[in-house]
VOFI-737424 format. One line per 2 residues: number of its first residue (from 0); for each residue x, z, y of C-alpha. Coordinates in steps of 0.25 Angstrom, whole numbers, plus 5000, padded with zeros to 4 digits. Example, Ala and Ser with C-alpha at 12.3 -4.5 7.8 and 13.67 -1.06 7.14 Angstrom:
REM VOFI-737424
0) 5049,5031,4982  5055,5029,4996
REM end
This chain:
REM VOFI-737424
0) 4691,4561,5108  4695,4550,5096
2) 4710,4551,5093  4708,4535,5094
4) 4706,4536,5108  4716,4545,5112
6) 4728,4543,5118  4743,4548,5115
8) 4742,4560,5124  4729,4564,5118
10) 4734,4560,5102  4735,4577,5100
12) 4743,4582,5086  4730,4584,5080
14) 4726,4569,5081  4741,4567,5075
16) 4738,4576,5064  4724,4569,5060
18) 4732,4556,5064  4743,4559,5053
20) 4733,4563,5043  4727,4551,5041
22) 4741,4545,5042  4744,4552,5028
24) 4732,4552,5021  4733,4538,5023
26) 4747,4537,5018  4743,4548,5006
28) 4732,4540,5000  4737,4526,5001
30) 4748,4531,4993  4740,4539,4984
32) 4732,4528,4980  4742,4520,4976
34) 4745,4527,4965  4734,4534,4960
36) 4728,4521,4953  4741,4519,4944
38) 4737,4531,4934  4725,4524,4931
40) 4727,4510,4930  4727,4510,4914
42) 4714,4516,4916  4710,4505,4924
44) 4713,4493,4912  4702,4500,4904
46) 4692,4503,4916  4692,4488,4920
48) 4697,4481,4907  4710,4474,4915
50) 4723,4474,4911  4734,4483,4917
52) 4741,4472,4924  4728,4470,4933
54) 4727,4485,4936  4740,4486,4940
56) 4735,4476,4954  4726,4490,4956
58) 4740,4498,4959  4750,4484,4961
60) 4738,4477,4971  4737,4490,4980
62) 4754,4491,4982  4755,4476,4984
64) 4745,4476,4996  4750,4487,5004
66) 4766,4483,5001  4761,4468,5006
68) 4752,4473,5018  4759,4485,5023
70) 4766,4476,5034  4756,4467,5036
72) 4749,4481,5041  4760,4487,5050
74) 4759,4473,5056  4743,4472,5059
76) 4745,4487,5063  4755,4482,5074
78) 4746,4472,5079  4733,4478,5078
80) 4735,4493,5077  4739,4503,5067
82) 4728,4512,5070  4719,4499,5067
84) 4726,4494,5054  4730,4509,5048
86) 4714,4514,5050  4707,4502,5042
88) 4719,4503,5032  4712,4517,5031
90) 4698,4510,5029  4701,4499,5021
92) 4710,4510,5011  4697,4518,5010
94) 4686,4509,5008  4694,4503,4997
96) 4697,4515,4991  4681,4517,4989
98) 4678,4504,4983  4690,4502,4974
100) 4686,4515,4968  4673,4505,4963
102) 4680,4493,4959  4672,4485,4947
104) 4684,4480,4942  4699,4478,4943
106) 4699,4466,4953  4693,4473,4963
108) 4698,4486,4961  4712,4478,4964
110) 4705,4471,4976  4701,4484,4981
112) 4715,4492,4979  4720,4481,4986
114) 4711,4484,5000  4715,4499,4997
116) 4729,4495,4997  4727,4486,5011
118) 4722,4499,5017  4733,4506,5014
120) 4742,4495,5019  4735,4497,5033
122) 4737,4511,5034  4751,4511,5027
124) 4757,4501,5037  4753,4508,5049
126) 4753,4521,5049  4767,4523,5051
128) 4766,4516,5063  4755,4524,5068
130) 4763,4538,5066  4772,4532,5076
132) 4764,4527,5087  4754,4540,5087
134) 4767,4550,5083  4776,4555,5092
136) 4790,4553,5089  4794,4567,5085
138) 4782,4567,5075  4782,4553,5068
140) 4794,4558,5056  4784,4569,5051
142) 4773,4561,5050  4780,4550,5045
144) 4785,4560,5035  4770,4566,5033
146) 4765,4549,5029  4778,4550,5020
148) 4773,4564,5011  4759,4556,5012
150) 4764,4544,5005  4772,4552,4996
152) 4761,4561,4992  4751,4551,4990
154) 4760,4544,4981  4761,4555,4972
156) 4749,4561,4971  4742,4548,4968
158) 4745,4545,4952  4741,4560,4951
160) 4729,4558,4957  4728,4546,4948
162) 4732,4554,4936  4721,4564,4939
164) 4710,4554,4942  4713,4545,4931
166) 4712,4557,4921  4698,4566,4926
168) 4690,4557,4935  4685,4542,4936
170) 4696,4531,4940  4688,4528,4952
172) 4693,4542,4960  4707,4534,4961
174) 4701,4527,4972  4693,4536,4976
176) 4700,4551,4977  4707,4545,4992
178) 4694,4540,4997  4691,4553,5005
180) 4704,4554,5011  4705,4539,5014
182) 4694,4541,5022  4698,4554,5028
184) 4711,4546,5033  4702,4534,5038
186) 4695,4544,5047  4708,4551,5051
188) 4716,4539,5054  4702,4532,5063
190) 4700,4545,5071  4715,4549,5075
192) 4723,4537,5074  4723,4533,5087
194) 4719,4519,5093  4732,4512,5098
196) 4730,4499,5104  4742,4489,5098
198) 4748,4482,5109  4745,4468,5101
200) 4754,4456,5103  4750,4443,5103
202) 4758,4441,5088  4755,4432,5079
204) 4752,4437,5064  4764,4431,5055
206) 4755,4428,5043  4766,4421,5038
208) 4776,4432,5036  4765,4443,5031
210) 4760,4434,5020  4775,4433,5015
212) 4778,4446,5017  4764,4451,5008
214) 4769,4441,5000  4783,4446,4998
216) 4780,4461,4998  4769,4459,4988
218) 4777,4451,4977  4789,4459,4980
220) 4782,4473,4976  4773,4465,4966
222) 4786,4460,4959  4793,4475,4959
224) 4780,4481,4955  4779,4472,4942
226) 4791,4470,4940  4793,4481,4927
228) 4782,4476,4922  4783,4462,4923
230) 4800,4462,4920  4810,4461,4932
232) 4816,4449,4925  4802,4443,4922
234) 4797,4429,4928  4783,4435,4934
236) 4796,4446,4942  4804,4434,4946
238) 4794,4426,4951  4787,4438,4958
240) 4799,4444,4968  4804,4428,4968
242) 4792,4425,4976  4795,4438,4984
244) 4806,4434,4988  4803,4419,4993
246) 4791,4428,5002  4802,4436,5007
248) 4811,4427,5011  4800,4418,5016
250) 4796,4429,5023  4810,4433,5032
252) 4812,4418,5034  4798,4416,5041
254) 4797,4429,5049  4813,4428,5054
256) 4806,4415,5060  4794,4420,5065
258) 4793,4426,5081  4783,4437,5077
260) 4786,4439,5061  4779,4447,5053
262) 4789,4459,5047  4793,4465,5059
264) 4808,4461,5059  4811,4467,5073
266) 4810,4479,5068  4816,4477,5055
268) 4828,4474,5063  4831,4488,5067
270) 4839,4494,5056  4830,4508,5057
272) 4819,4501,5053  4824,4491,5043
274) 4833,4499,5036  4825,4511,5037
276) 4814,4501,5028  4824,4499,5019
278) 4826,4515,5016  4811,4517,5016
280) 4810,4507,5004  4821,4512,4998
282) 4816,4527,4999  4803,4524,4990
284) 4809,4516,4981  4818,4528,4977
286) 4806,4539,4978  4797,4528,4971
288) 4808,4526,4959  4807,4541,4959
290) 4794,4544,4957  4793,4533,4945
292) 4803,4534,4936  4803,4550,4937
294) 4790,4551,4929  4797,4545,4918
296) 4808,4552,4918  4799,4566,4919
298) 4789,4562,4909  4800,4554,4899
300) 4813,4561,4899  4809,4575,4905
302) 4796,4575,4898  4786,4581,4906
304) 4771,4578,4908  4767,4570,4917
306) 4761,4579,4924  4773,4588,4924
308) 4779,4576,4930  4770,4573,4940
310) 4772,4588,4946  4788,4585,4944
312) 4786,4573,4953  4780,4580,4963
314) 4792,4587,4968  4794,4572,4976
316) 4782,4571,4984  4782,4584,4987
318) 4797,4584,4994  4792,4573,5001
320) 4781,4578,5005  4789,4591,5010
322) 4800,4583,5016  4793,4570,5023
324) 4786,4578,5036  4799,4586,5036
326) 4809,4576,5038  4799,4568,5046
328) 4799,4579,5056  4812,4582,5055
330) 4816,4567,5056  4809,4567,5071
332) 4818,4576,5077  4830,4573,5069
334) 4828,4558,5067  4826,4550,5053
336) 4843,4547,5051  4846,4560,5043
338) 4833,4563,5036  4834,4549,5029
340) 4846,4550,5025  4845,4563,5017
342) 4833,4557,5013  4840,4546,5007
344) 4851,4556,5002  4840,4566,4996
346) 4835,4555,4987  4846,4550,4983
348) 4851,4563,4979  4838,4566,4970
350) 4838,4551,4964  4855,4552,4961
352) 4851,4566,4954  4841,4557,4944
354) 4849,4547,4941  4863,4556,4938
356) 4853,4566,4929  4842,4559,4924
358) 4845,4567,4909  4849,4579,4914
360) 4837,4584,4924  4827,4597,4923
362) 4815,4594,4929  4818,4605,4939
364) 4829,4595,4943  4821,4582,4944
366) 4809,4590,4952  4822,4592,4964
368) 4827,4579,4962  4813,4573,4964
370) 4813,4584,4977  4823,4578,4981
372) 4820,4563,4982  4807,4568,4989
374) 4815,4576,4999  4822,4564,5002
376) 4811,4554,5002  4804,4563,5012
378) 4818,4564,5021  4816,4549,5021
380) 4802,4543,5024  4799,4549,5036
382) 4811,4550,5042  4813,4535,5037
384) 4800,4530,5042  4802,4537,5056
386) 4815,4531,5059  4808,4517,5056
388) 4798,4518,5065  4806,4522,5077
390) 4813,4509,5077  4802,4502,5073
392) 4797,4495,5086  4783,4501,5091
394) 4774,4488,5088  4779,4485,5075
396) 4776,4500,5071  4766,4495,5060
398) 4775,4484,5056  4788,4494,5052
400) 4776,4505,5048  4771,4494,5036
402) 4785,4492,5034  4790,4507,5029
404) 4775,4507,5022  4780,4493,5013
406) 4793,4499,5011  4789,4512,5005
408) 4779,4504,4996  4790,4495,4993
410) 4798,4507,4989  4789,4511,4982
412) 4785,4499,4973  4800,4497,4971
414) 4804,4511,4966  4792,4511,4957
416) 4797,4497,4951  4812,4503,4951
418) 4807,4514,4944  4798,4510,4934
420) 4808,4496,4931  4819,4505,4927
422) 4813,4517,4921  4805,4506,4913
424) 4817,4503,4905  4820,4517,4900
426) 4806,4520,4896  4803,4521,4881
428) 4816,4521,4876  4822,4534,4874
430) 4828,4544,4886  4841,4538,4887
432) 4835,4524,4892  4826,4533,4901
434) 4837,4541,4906  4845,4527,4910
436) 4833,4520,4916  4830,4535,4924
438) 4844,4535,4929  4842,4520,4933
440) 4832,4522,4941  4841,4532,4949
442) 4851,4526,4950  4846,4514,4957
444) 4838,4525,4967  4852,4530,4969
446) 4858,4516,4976  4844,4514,4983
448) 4846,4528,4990  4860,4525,4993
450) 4857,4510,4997  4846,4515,5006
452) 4856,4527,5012  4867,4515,5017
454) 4855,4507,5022  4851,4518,5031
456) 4864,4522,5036  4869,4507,5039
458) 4854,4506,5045  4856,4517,5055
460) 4869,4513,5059  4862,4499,5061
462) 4852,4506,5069  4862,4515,5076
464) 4870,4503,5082  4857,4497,5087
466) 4853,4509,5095  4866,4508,5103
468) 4866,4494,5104  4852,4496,5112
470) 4858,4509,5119  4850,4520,5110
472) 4854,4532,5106  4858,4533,5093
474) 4854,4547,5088  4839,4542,5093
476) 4839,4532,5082  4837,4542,5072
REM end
């Protein structure tokens, strides 16, 4: 019998197992191949005679479109079905895979990437919401924390992949090399993903409030993402996250005055989901900030290879990787509260080690500082992404699931641009300026971790006061 026709009783481990397979192949290659195209886009300005600045759209197009739609996803999930959305997500990423791999030119290789990155908007936003309908309660940590060492993985293993690519075989197999497991992970997801009909309300869509919000979220990580290159100071900057904000303001005015808005504010009224947002963006933009200015650092002042490097920087994922199942599990009989905080604390150990030695560090030392922040981030995004959902309400599921998915992108985007906007002042002139601009970035990381540490606590204790004002007990809110 089809896992789709099946009904809870009869959804065995082993259907679980396949179920969560796809999950994370889904969540490895979607991350995977947003990274694997950066290595060669100088290549790309000779192989379609462009410039650098319309290349770029093949790496900047494919992060603006899943940032902008990622809640617009959750939100069709909720009305139509996650199974539905998350499944031709899968079919939509793989068949643009195939045929951007034989773009004619750069237009509709940027075209194409942007269908890829729809795809993997459909399948980001709902999969998390998937995971806790079709999980029990007591398994839903771990395999949150088995989608987190996904993501993580696929992240760092994609501009190696690039690297590799770009130096032996044809530029084409950057599209290419994921195909067979897309596809893998299409059939996976179709055959034991079950069918689950979505109790659909009469609501009507607020067009309104996702075309602000695309627009909002979209010039906002637009704005960050160029802002190095363009100047923070410069007009183009100004006039970017200045029509950001007037989207996001117009945005909260008209969906505090609608009936059925489009973010989903009930929810994001409950401390445990708003704040715990808040640590979840906060979390990557300290890993992403990390994982950029580190290679300098490696490559400039410790002089290494970057391939040496690139095994140095290993030791991250590969803590996370360790830790995410782990403290998932772990977080399901224990609850979320603890794990994030040592989380938090793990992190900000290894970043405060950074920024008080950045001159005096053996690269035996910088390898365990890197454990560590992949310790802690492991302690955090499944514990974090747990705790959410349990106070999500059940038919905004996708909603909150494309939430969490926008603010680890947004984390992302934001510690890449922190990263590379401060080491970009230290780079080329001499190790001293280096040095400061090394220990800037660190030193920032340091007041986010403790900023995010307060917000957490003073969010709990919100929540806490919540749970006994509607007669719960407290130690079940976490």
């Amino acid at each position: 019998m089809s896992p789709s026709k099946l009904d809870h009783q009869a959804f065995t481990s082993t259907h679980r197992m396949f179920m969560m397979m796809a999950i994370c192949m889904g969540a490895f290659i979607s991350h995977f191949t947003a990274g694997i195209v950066n290595v060669s886009l100088p290549r790309f300005v000779n192989i379609f005679e462009t410039s650098l600045s319309m290349v770029q759209w093949v790496t900047t197009g494919y992060l603006l479109v899943i940032a902008s739609l990622l809640p617009v996803m959750g939100k069709l999930g909720d009305r139509y079905g996650y199974r539905l959305i998350h499944n031709l997500g899968y079919v939509c990423f793989s068949v643009s895979s195939i045929l951007v791999a034989f773009s004619p030119n750069i237009s509709v290789m940027i075209i194409l990437r942007m269908v890829q990155a729809i795809g993997a908007a459909m399948f980001q936003a709902t999969n998390i919401a998937i995971i806790s309908i079709y999980l029990p309660k007591e398994k839903r940590g771990r395999a949150l924390g088995m989608v987190s060492t996904a993501v993580a993985i696929g992240g760092m293993s994609g501009p190696i992949a690039g690297g590799f690519i770009a130096e032996w075989l044809s530029w084409q197999w950057l599209f290419l090399i994921h195909v067979p497991a897309a596809l893998i992970a299409t059939w996976l997801a179709f055959r034991y993903i079950p069918v689950r009909r979505p109790e659909r309300k009469l609501v009507p869509h607020d067009r309104v409030g996702a075309l602000l919000f695309i627009i909002s979220i979209a010039t906002v990580i637009y704005g960050i993402s160029n802002g190095t290159a363009w100047g923070w100071t410069s007009s183009a900057t100004i006039a970017v996250m200045t029509l950001a904000i007037v989207a996001l303001i117009s945005l909260l005015l008209w969906e505090l005055r609608q009936e059925f808005p489009f973010l989903p504010l009930q929810a994001l009224r409950n401390p445990a989901v708003s704040f715990g947002l808040i640590v979840s963006c906060a979390s990557f933009v300290m890993a992403n900030t990390v994982l950029v200015a580190m290679p300098f650092y490696l490559t400039g002042t410790a002089g290494l290879s970057p391939l040496t490097a690139g095994y140095f920087m290993t030791a991250y994922p590969v803590l996370l990787a360790f830790t995410g199942p782990v403290a998932g599990y772990l977080s399901d009989r224990y609850g979320s509260r603890r794990f994030m905080f040592f989380g938090l604390f793990a992190m900000g150990s290894g970043i405060s080690f950074f920024a008080l030695y950045p001159e005096q560090l053996p690269t035996v030392w910088i390898v365990s500082a890197l454990a560590v922040i992949g310790l802690g981030m492991g302690l955090i995004a499944s514990p974090n992404n747990s705790f959410i959902m349990q106070h999500a309400p059940t038919e905004q599921a996708g909603s909150i699931g494309g939430m969490i998915a926008l603010t680890r992108n947004a984390g992302m985007v934001l510690g890449a641009a922190l990263g590379l906007g401060v080491m970009n002042g230290g780079i080329g002139q001499g190790q001293a300026p280096l040095f400061q601009a090394f220990k800037a970035v660190f030193e920032v990381n340091v007041f986010i971790c403790i900023g995010a540490m307060v917000i957490l606590g003073y969010g709990i204790r919100l929540q806490a006061r919540r749970g006994k004002s509607c007669g719960k007990d407290k130690a079940s809110l976490f």
